[in-house]
N, C-alpha and C positions, 0 to 999 in steps of 0.2 A: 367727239369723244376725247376724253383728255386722260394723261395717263400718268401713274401716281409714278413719283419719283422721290418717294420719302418715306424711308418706313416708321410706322409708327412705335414709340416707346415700349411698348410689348415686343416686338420683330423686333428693336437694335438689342434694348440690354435683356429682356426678361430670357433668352434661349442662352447667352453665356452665363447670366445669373445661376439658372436653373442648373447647368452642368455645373457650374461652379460649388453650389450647397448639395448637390447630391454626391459628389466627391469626397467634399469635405465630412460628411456622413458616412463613407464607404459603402453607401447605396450602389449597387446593378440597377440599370434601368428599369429592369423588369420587377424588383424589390420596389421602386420608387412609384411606378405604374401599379403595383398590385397595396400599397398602402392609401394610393387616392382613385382607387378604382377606373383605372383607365388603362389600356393595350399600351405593352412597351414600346411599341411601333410608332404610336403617338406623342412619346417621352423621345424616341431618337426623333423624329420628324420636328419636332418644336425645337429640340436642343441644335437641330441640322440645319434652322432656320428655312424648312421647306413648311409648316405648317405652324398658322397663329391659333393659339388657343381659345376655345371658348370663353367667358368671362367663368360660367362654370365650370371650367377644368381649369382654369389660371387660380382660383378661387380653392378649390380641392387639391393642388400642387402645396398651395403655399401652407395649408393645412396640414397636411403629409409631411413638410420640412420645419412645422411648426414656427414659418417665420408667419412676421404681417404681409398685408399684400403690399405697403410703401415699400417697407424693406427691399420686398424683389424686385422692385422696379428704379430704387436708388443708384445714382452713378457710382 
């Protein structure tokens, strides 16, 4: 069994991104969660870096914040 020691591009930049563009918005998580149809619980667990998004909720964020999805994922 081998065990991952690297988080993937989504897990490093997409949870500081995400805080970072909903800020900049003056979004509440729960504002942010209830324009891409997902539990605010979900918005702090990705932003807390305890939970990676589905491609469909990473997909429906970026939509909500009306970026592209490269954007969110750019250094």
């Amino acid at each position: 069994m081998t065990t991952r020691n690297t988080k993937t591009i989504v897990e490093k930049i997409f949870p500081a991104r995400l805080k970072e563009e909903r800020s900049l918005r003056g979004l509440s998580q729960g504002e942010l969660a209830e324009l891409a149809g997902l539990d605010r619980k979900t918005i702090n667990r990705i932003e807390n870096e305890h939970y990676s998004p589905s491609l469909e909720s990473f997909i429906s964020l970026c939509h909500a914040l009306n970026l592209e999805p490269n954007v969110m994922l750019a250094n």
